[in-house]
Backbone as JSON, one array per atom type, in Angstrom:
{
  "sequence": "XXXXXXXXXXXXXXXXXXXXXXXXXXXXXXXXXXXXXXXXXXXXXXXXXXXXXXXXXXXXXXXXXXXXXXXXXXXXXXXXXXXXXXXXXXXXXXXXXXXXXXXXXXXXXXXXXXXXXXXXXXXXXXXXXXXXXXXXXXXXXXXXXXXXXXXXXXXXXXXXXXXXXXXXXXXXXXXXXXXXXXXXXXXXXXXXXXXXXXXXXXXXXXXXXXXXXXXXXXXXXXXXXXXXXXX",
  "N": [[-2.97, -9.72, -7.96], [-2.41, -6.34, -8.89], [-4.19, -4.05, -7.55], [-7.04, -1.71, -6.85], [-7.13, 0.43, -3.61], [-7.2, 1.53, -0.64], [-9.76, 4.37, -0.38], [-10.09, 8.11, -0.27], [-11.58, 8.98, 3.25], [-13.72, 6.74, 5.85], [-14.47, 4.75, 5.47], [-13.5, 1.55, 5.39], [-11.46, -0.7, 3.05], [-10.76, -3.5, 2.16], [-8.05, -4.62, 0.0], [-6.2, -7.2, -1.14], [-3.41, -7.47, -2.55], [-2.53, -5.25, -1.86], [-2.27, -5.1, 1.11], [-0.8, -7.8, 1.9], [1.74, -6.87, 0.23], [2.52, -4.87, 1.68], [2.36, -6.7, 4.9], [4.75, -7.82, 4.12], [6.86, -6.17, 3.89], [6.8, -5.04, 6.49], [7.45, -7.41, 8.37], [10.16, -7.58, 7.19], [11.03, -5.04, 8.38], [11.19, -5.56, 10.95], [12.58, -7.77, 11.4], [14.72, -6.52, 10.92], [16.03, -6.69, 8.63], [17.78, -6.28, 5.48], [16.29, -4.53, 2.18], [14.89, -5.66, 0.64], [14.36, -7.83, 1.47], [12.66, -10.67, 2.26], [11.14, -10.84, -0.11], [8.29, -11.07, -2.1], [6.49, -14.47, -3.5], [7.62, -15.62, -6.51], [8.82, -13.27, -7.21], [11.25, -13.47, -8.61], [10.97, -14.63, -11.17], [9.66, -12.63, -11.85], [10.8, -10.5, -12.02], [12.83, -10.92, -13.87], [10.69, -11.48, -16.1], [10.39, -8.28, -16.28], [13.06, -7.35, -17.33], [13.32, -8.4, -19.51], [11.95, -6.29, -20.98], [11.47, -3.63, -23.34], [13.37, -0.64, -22.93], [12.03, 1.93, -22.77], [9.19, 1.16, -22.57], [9.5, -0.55, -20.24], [9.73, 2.09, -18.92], [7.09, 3.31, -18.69], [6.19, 1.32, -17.75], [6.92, 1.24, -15.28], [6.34, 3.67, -14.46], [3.25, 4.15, -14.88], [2.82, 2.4, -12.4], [3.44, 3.77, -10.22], [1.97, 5.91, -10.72], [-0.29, 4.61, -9.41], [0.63, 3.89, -7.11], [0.13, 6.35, -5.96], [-2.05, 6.96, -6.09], [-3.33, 7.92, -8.26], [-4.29, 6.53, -10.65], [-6.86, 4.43, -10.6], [-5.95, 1.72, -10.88], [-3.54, -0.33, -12.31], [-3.38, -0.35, -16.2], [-2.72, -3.73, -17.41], [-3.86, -4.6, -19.73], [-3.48, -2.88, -22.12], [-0.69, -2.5, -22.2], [0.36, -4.57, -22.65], [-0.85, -4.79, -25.28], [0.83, -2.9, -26.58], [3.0, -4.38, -26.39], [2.73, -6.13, -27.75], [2.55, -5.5, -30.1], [5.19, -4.31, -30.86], [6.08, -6.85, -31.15], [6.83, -7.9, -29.04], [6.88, -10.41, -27.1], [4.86, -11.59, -24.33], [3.5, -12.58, -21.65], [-0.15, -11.88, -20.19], [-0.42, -12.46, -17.84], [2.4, -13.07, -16.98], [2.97, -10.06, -17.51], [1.43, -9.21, -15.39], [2.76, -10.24, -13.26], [5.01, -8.95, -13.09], [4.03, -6.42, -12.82], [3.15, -6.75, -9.97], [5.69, -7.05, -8.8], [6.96, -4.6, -8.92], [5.26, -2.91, -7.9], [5.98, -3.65, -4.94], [8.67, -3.09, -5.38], [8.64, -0.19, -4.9], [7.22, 0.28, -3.18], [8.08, -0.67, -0.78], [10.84, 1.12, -0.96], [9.63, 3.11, -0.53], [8.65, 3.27, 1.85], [10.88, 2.64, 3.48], [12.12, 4.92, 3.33], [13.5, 5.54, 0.93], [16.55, 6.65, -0.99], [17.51, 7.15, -4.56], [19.61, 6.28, -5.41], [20.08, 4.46, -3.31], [18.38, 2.44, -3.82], [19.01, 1.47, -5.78], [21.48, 0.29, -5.4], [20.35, -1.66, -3.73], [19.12, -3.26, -5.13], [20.69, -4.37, -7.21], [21.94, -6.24, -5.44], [20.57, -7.96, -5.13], [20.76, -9.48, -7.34], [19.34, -9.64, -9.86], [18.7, -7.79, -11.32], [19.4, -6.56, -14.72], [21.72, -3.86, -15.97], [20.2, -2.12, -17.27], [18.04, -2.1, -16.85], [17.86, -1.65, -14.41], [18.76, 1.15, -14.77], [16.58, 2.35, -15.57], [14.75, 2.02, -13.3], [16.05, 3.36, -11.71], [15.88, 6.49, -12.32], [13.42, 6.54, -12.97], [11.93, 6.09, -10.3], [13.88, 8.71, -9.21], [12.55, 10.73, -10.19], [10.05, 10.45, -9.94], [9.44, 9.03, -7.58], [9.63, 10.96, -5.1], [7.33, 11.77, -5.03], [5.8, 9.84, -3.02], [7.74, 9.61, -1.1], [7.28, 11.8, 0.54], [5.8, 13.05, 3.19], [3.92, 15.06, 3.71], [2.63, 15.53, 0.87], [1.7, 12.74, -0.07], [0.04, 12.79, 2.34], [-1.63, 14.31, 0.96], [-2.58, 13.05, -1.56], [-3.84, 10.77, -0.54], [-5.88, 12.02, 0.64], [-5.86, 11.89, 3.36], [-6.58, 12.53, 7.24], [-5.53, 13.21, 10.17], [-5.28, 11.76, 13.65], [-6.96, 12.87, 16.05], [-7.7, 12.6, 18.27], [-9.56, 9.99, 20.49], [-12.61, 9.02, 21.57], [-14.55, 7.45, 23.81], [-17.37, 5.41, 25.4], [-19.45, 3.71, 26.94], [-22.69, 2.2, 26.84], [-26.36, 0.9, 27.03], [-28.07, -0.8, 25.08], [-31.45, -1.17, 25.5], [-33.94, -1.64, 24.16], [-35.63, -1.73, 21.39], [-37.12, -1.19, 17.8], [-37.91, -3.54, 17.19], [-37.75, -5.29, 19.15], [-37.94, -5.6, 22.26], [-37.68, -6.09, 25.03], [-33.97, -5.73, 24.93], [-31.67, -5.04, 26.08], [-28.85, -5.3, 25.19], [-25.65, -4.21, 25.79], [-23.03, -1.38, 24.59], [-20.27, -0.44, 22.57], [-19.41, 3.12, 22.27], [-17.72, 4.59, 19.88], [-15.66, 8.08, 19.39], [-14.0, 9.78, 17.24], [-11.49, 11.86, 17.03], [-10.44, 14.01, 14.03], [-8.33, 15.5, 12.54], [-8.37, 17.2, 9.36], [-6.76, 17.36, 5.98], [-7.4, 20.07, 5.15], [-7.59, 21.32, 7.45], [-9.31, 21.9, 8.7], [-11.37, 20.43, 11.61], [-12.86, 17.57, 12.35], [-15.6, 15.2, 13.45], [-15.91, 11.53, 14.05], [-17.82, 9.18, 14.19], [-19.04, 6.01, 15.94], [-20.36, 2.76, 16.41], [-19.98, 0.15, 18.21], [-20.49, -3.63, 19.56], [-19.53, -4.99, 22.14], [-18.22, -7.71, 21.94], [-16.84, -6.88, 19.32], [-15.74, -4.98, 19.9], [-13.63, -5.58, 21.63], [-12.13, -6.82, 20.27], [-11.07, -5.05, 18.6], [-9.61, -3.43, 20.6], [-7.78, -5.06, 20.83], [-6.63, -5.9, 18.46], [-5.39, -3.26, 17.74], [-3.79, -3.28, 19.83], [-1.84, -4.9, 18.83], [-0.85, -3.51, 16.63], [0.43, -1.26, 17.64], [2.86, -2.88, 19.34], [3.62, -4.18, 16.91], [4.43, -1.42, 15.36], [6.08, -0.32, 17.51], [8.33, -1.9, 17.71], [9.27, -2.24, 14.56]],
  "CA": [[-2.83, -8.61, -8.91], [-2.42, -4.71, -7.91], [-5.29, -3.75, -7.25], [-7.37, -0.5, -6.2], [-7.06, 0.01, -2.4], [-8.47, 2.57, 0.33], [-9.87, 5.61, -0.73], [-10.47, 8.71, 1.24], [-12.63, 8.57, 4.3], [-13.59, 6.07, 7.17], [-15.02, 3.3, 4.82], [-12.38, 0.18, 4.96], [-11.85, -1.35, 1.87], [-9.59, -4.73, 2.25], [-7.33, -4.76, -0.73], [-5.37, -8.34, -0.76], [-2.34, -7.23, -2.6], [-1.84, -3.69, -0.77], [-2.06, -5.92, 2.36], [-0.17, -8.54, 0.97], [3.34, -6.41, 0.25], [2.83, -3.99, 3.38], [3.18, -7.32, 5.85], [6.39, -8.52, 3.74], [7.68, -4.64, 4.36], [6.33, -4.91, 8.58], [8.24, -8.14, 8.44], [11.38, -7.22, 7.01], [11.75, -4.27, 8.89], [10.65, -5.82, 12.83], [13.73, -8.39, 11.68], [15.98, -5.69, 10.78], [17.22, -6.88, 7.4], [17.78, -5.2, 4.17], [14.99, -3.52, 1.74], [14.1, -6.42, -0.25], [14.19, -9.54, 1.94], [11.21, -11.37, 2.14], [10.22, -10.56, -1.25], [7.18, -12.27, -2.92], [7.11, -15.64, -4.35], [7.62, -15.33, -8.17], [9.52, -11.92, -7.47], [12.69, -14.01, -9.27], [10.55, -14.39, -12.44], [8.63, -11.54, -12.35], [11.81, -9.28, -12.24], [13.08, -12.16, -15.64], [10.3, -10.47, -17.56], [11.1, -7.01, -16.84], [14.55, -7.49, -17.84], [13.43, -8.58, -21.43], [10.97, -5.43, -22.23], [12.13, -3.04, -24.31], [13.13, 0.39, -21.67], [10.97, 3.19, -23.13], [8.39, 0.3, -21.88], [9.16, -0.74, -18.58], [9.91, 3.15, -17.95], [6.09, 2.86, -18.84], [5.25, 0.02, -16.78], [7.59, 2.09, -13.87], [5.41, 5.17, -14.53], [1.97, 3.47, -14.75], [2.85, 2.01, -11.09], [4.33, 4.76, -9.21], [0.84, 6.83, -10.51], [-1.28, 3.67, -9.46], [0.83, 3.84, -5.58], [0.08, 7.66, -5.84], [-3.52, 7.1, -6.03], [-3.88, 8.88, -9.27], [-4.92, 5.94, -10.79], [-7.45, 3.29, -9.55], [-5.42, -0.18, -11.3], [-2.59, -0.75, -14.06], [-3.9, -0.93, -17.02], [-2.19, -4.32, -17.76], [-4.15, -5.24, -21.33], [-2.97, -1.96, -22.46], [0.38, -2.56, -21.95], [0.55, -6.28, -23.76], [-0.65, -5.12, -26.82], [1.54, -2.24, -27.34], [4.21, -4.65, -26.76], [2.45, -7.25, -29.13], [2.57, -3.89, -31.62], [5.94, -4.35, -30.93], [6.53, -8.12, -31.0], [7.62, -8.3, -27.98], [6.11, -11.61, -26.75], [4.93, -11.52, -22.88], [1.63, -12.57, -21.27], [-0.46, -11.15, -19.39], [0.15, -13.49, -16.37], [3.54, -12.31, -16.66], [3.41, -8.48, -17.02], [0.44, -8.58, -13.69], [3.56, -10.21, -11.97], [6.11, -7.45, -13.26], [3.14, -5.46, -11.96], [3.3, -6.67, -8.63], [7.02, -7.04, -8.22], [7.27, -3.06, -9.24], [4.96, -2.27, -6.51], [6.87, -4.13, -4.13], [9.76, -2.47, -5.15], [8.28, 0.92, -4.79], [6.46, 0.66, -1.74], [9.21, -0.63, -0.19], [11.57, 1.91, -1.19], [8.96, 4.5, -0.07], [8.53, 2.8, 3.18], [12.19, 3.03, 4.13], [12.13, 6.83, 2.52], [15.49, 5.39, 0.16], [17.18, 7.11, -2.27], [17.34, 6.57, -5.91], [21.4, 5.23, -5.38], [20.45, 3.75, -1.85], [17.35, 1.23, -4.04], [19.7, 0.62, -7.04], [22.67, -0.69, -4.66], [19.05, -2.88, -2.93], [18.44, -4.27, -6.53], [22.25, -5.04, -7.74], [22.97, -7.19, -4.54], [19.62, -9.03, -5.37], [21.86, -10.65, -8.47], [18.52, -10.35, -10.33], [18.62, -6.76, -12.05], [19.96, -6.2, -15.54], [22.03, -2.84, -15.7], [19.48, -1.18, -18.07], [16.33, -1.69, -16.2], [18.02, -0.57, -13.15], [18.75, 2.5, -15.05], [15.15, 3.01, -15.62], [14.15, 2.21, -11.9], [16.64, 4.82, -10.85], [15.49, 7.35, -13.65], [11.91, 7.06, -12.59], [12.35, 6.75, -8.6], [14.32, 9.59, -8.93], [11.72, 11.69, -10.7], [8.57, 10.49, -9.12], [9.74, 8.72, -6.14], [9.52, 12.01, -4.16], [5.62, 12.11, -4.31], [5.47, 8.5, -2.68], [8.4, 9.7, 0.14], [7.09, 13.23, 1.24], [4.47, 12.51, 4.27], [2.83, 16.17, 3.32], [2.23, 15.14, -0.55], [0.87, 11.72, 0.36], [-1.21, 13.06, 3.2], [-2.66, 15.06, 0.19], [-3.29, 12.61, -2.99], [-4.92, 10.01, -0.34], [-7.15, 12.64, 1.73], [-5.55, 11.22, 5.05], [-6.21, 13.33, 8.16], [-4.88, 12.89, 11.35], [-6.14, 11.52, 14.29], [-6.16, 13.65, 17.75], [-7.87, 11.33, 20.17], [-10.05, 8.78, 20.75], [-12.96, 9.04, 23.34], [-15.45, 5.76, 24.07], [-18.37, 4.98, 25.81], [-20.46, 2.24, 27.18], [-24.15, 2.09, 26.43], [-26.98, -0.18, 26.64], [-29.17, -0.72, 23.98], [-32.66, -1.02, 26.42], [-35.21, -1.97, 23.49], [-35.73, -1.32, 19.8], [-38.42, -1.32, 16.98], [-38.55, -5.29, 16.65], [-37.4, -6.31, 20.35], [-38.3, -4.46, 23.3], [-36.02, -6.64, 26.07], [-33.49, -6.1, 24.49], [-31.03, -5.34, 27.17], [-27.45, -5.31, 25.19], [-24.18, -3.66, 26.5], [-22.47, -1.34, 23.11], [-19.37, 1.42, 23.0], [-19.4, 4.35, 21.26], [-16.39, 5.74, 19.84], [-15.66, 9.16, 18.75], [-12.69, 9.79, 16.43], [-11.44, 13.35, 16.4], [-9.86, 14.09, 13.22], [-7.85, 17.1, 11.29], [-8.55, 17.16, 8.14], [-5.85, 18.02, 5.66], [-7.7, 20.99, 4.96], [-7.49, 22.11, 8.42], [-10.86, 21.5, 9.59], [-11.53, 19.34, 12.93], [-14.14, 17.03, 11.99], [-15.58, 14.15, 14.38], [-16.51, 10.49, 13.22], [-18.51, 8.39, 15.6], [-19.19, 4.36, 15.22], [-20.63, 1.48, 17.77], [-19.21, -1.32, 18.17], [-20.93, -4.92, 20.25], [-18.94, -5.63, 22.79], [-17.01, -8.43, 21.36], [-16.31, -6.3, 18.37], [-14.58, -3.69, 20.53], [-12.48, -6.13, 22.37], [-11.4, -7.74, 18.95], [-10.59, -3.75, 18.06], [-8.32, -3.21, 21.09], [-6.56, -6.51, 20.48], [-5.82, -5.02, 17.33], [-4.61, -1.5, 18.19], [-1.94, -3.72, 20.78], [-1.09, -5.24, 18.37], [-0.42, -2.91, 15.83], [1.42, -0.74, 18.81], [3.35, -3.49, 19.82], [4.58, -4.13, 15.81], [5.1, -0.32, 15.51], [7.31, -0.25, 18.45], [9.96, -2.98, 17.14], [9.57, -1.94, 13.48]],
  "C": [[-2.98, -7.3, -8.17], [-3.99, -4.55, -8.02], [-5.73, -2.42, -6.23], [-7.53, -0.74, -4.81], [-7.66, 0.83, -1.73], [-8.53, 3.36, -0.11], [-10.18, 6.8, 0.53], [-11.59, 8.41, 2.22], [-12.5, 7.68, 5.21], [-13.9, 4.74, 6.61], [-13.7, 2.3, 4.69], [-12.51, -0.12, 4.04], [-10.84, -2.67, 2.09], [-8.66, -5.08, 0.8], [-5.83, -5.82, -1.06], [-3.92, -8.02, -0.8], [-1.62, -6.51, -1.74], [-1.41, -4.92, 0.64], [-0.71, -6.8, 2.58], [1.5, -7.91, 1.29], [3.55, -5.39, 1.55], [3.32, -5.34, 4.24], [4.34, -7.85, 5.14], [7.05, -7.25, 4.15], [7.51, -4.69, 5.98], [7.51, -6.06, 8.85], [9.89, -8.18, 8.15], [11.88, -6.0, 7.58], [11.74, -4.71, 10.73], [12.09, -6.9, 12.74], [14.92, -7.59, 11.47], [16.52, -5.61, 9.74], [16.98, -5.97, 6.23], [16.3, -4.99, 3.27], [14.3, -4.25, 1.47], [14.08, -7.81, 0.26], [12.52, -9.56, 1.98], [9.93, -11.35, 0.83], [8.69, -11.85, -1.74], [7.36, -13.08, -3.35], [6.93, -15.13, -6.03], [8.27, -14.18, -8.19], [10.51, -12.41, -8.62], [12.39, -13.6, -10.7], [10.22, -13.48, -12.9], [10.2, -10.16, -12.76], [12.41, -9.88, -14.07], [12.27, -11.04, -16.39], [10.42, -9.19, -17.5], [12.35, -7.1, -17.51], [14.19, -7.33, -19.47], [12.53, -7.57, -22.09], [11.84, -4.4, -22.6], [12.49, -1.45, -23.09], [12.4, 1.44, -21.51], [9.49, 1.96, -22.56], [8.15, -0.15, -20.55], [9.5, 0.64, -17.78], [8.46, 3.23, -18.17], [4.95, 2.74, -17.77], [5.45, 1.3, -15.6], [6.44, 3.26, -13.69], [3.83, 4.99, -13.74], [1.77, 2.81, -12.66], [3.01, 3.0, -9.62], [3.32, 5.76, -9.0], [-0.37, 5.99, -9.89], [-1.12, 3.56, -7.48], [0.25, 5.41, -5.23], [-1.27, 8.09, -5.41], [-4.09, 7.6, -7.02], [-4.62, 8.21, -10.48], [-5.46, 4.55, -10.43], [-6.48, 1.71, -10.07], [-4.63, 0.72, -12.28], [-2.71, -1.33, -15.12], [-3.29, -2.51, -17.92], [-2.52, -4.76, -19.48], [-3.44, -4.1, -22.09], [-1.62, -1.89, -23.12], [0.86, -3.58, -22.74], [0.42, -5.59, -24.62], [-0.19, -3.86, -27.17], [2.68, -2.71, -27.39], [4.07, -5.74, -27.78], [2.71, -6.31, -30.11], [4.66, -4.49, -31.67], [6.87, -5.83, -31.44], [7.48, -8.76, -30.04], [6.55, -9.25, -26.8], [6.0, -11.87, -25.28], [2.75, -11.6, -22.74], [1.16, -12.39, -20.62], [-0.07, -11.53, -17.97], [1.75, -12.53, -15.67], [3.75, -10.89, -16.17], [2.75, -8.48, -15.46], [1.89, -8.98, -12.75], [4.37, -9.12, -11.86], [5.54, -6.34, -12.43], [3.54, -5.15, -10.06], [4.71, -6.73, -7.77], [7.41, -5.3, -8.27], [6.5, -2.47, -8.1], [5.34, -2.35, -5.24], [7.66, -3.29, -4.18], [9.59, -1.28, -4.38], [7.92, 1.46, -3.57], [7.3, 0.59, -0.48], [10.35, 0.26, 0.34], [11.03, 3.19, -0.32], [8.92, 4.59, 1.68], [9.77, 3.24, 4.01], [12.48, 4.71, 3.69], [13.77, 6.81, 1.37], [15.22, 6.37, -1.13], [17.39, 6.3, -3.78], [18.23, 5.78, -6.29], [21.09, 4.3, -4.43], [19.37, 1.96, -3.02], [18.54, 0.5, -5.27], [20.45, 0.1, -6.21], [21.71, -1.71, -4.27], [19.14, -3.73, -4.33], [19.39, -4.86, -6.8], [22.41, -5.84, -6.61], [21.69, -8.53, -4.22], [20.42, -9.85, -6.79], [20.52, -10.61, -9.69], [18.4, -9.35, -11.7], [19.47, -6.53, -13.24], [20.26, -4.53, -15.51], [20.93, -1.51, -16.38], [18.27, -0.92, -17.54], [17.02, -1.04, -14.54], [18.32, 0.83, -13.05], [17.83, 3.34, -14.92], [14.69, 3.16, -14.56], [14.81, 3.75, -11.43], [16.01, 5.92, -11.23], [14.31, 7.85, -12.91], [11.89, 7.1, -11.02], [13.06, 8.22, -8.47], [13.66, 11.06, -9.14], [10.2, 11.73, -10.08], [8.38, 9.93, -7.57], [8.98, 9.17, -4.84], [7.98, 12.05, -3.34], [5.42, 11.26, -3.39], [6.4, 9.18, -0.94], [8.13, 10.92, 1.16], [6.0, 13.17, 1.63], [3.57, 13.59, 3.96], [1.99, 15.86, 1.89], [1.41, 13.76, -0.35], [0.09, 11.63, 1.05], [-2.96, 13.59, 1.45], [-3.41, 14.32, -0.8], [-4.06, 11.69, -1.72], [-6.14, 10.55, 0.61], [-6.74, 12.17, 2.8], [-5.96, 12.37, 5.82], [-5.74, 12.44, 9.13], [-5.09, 12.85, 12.75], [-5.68, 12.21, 15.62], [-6.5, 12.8, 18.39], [-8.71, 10.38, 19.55], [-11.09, 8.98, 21.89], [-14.19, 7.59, 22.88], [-16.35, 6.11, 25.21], [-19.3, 4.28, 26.47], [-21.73, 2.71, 27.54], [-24.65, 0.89, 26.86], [-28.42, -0.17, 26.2], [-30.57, -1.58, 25.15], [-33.62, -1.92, 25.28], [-35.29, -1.41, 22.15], [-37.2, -1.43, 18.98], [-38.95, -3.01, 17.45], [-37.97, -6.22, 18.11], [-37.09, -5.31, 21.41], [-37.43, -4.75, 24.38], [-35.06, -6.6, 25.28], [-31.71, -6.09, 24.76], [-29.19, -5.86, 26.55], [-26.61, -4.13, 24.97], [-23.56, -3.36, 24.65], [-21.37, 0.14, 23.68], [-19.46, 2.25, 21.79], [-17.81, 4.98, 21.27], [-16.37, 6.45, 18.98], [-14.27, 9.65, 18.59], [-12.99, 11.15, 15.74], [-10.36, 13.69, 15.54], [-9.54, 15.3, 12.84], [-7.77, 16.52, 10.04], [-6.9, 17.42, 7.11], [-5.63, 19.7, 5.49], [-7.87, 21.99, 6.02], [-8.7, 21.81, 9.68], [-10.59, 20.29, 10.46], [-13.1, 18.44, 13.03], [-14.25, 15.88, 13.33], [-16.62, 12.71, 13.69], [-17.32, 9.24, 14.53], [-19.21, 6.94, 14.95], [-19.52, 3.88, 16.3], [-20.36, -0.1, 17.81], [-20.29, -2.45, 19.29], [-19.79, -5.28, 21.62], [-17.44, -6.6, 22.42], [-15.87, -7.77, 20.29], [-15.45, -5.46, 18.67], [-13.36, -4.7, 21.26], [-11.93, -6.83, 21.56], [-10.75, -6.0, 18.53], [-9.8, -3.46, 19.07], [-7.39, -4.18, 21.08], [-5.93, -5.84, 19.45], [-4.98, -4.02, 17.6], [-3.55, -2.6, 19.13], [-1.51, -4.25, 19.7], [-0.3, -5.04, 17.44], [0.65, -2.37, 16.89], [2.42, -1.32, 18.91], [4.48, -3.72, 17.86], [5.54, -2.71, 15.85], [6.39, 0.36, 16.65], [8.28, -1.34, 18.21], [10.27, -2.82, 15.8], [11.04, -0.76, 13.41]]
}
C-alpha cells in the first residue's frame, strides 16, 4: 500500500512501496525500455478497476495521489474514497482501490522520473492495451495540471526540504575507553556531510559509523554510482 515515505532531514525512514516502484523505474531505465515495462504485479487489474469508476472520481483518486507524491499529504485516504463511491453505488473494495492506489503512483512516478509529457504518458498508457479512452483523458487532464510540481527539480527540492550535498570528508578514530569499558580499543569513521540548504544556508551533519558499517556504506555508494551511470 502507498504509504508515507522520507521526510525532511537526515533521519532514513524505509518506506516498502516508495522503494518498491523506484527499483521497477532503476530497472526499466538501466535496460533501456519504454516507461511502463516492468510494471507491478496486479498493475493489469488494478488499472480494470480504475476503468470502471465513475471520472469526476478517479480525477479524485488522480488528485489525491499526485498531492500524496508531492508530499502534501502523508497517505491516500483510501476509506474515504470507498464510501463516497458506496454513496454512489459504485461497488469496489478496498483491496481494490489500495491497488488503483498503487498502480497511479507507479504511473506518476514514473512519468515524473522520465520528466514525460502529458501526450508523451498517454501514447505510454494506449500501447499498454489496458487504458479505457476516458480515464486516459483524466490522467492526461490531471498530469497536465499537476504533473509540473512532480517534474520541476526546483519545486520538488522545495515541498521535500532536500538540500544538496557539497562534499563528503571522513575520518578514522579510535574509540580508547568509555563509561562501562575502559579497554576498549575500537577503530570508528567520522563523516561530515556538507550540505546547502534550500534556503541557502551551508549547514554540516556529522555521523560515526563501526568499521564494518562504513565498508557496507561504500559498497553502497558503488553501487548506486555504478546504477546511476548506466541508467
Amino acid at each position: 500500500t502507498a504509504s508515507e515515505g522520507s521526510r525532511p532531514g537526515f533521519s532514513f525512514q524505509f518506506s516498502p512501496d516508495r522503494y518498491f516502484f523506484r527499483v521497477c523505474e532503476i530497472v526499466s531505465s538501466i535496460m533501456g525500455e519504454g516507461l511502463l515495462v516492468d510494471s507491478p504485479i496486479g498493475f493489469s487489474a488494478a488499472v480494470e478497476t480504475l476503468n470502471k469508476l465513475p471520472q469526476d472520481s478517479l480525477a479524485e483518486l488522480c488528485s489525491e495521489v499526485l498531492r500524496f507524491l508531492q508530499y502534501k499529504v502523508g497517505t491516500v485516504n483510501v476509506a474515504r474514497l470507498r464510501k463516497d463511491l458506496d454513496q454512489r453505488q459504485c461497488v469496489v473494495s478496498s483491496e481494490a482501490l489500495q491497488s488503483g492506489v498503487n498502480a497511479l503512483t507507479f504511473v506518476f512516478r514514473s512519468a515524473a522520473t522520465a520528466q514525460t509529457s502529458a501526450d508523451d504518458l498517454v501514447a505510454a498508457l494506449q500501447a499498454s492495451r489496458l487504458w479505457q479512452e476516458a480515464s486516459l483523458a483524466v490522467v492526461k487532464r490531471l498530469w497536465h495540471t499537476q504533473g509540473k510540481l512532480l517534474t520541476e527539480g526546483s519545486v520538488a527540492s522545495k515541498f521535500l526540504n532536500i538540500g544538496q550535498l557539497l562534499n563528503i570528508d571522513w575520518k578514522l578514530g579510535m574509540s580508547v575507553s568509555s563509561s562501562s569499558c575502559r579497554g576498549l580499543n575500537t577503530p570508528f569513521v567520522t563523516l561530515v556531510l556538507r550540505v546547502a540548504e534550500p534556503s541557502g544556508n551551508i549547514i554540516e551533519r556529522s555521523l560515526e559509523m563501526t568499521i564494518p558499517e562504513f565498508q557496507n556504506f561504500a559498497q553502497e555508494m558503488k553501487s548506486m554510482s555504478g546504477m546511476l551511470a548506466t541508467a
